[in-house]
C-alpha positions as CSV (number, residue, x, y, z in Angstrom):
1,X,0.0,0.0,0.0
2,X,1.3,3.8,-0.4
3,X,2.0,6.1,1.3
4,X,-1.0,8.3,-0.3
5,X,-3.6,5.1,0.0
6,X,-3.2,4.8,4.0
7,X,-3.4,8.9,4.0
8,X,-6.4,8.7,2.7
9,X,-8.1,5.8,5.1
10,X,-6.5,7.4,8.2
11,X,-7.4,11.0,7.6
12,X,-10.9,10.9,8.8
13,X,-10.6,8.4,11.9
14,X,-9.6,9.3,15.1
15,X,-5.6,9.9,16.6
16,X,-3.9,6.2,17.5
17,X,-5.8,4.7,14.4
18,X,-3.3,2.9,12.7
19,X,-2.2,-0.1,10.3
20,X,0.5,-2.1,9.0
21,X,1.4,-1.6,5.5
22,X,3.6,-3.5,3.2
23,X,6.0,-0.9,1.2
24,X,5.5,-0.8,-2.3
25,X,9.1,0.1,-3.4
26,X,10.4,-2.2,-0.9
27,X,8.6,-5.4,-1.4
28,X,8.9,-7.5,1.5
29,X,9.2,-4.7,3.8
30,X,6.3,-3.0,5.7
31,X,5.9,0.5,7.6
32,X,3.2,1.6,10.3
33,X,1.2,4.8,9.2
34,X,-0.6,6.3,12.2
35,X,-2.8,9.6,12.9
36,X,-1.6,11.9,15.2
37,X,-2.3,15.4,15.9
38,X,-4.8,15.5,13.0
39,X,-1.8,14.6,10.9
40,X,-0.8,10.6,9.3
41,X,2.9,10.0,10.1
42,X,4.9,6.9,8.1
43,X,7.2,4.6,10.5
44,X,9.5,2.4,8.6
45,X,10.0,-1.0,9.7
46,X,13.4,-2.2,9.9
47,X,14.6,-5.5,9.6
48,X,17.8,-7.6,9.7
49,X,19.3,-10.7,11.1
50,X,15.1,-11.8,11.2
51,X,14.4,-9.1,14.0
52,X,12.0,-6.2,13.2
53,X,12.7,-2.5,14.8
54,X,11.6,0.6,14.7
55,X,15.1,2.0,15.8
56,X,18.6,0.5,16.8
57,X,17.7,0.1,20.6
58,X,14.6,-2.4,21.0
59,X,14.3,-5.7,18.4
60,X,11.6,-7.9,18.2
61,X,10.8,-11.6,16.9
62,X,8.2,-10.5,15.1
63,X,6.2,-7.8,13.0
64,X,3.2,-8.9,16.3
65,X,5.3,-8.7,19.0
66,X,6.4,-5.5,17.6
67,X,2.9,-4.1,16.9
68,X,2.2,-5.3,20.3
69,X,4.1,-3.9,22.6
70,X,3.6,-0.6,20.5
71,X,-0.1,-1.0,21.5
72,X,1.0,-0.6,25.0
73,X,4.6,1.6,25.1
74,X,4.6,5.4,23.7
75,X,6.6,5.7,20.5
76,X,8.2,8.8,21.9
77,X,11.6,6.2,22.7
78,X,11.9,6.0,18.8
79,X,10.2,8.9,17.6
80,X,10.5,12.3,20.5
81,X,7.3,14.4,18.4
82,X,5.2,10.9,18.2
83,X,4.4,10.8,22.1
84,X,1.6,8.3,21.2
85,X,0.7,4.3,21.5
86,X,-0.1,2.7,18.4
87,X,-4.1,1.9,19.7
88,X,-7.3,2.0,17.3
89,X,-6.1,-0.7,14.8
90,X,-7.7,0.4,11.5
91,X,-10.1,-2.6,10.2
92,X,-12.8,-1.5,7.4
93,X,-16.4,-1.6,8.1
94,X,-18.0,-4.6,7.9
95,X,-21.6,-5.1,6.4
96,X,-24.0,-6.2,9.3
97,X,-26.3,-7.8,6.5
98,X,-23.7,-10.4,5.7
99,X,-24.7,-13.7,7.3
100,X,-22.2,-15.6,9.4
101,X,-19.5,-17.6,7.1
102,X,-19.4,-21.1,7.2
103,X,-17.0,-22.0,10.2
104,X,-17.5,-18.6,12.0
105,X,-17.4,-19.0,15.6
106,X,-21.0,-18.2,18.0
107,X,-21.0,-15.6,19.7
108,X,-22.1,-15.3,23.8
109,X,-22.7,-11.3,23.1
110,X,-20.3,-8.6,23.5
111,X,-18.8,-6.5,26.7
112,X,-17.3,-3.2,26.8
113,X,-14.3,-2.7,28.8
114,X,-14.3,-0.4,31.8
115,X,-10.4,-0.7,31.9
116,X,-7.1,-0.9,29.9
117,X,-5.3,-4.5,29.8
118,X,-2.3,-4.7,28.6
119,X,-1.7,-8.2,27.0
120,X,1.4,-9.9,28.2
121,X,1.3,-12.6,25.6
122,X,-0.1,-13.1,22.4
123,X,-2.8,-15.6,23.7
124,X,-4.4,-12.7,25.5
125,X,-5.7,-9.7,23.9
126,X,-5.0,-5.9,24.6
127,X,-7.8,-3.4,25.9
128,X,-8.7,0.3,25.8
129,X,-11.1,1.4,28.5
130,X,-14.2,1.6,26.0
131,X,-13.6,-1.0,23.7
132,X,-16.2,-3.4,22.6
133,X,-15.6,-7.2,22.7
134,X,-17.4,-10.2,21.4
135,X,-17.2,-13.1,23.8
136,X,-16.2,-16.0,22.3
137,X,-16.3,-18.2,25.7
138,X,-16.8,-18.1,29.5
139,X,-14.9,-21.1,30.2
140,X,-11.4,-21.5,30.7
141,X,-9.1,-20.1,33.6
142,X,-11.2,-18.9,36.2
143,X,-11.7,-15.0,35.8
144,X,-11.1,-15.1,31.6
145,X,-12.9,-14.7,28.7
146,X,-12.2,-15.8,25.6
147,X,-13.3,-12.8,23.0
148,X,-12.4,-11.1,19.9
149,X,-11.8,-7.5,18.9
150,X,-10.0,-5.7,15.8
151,X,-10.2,-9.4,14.3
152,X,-7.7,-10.6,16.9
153,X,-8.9,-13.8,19.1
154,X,-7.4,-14.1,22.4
155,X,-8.3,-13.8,26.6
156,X,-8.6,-11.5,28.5
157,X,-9.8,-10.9,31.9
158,X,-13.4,-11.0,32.7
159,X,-13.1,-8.5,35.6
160,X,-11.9,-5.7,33.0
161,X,-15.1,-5.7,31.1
162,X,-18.9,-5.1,32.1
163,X,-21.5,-7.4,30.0
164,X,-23.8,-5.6,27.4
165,X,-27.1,-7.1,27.8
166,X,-29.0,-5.1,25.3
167,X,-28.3,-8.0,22.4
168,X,-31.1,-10.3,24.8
169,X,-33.7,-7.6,24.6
């Protein structure tokens, strides 16, 4: 994707909306385009010797555990004018008339989240205060849920959210 393409699908959300974009002069090679300040800024993602950075002082296994811990660290250590977590990942709109694909998982309703969670793995999933998630499961490890947001799957812990109850009536 350009440079000019994620412009144009970040200019009307809200600052922290971001994505990951593979470069198109660089194939194999991706960047991070966020909003901030009412402005989209381009963050190059560096690789070499298989570990992805954003600067010379923190690596990562992976482009996830990179995106990851940016969801929950300020990218001021790279970047001193970007004091800001990477933290509405951009996902288009989905169409609600669309029935349920074959193999989709039920649904046991949603819950919004009256705290932030920072995920300490990638089995668990990262929340803003506000966010709305769609429970996947109840059971498990006492205390978590299994949900979905931003089309990541993962737990997270069911003391963090309060259940929405309008679905049932």
């Amino acid at each position: 994707m350009e440079r000019g393409e994620a412009e144009q699908i970040l200019t009307p959300r809200s600052d922290g909306t971001f994505l990951v974009r593979q470069r198109v002069k660089d194939t194999g090679e991706f960047a991070i385009s966020i909003k901030y300040r009412a402005e989209v800024k381009h963050i190059k993602v560096m690789t070499s010797e298989g570990l992805y950075r954003l600067n010379e002082k923190k690596a990562f296994k992976g482009l996830v555990d990179l995106v990851e811990f940016y969801q929950c660290n300020s990218l001021k250590d790279c970047f001193k004018a970007l004091d800001t977590a990477l933290m509405v990942p951009f996902k288009e709109p989905e169409s609600r008339a669309s029935p349920r694909p074959p193999g989709a998982v039920r649904s046991f309703g949603s819950a919004k989240a009256r705290y932030d969670f920072c995920a300490r793995d990638r089995t668990e999933l990262t929340l803003r205060e506000g966010d709305i998630i769609r429970v996947l499961s109840k059971k498990g490890h006492p205390g978590w849920w299994k949900g979905e947001i931003y089309g990541r799957v993962g737990w997270f812990p069911a003391n963090y959210v309060e259940e929405d109850y309008s679905e049932y009536c």
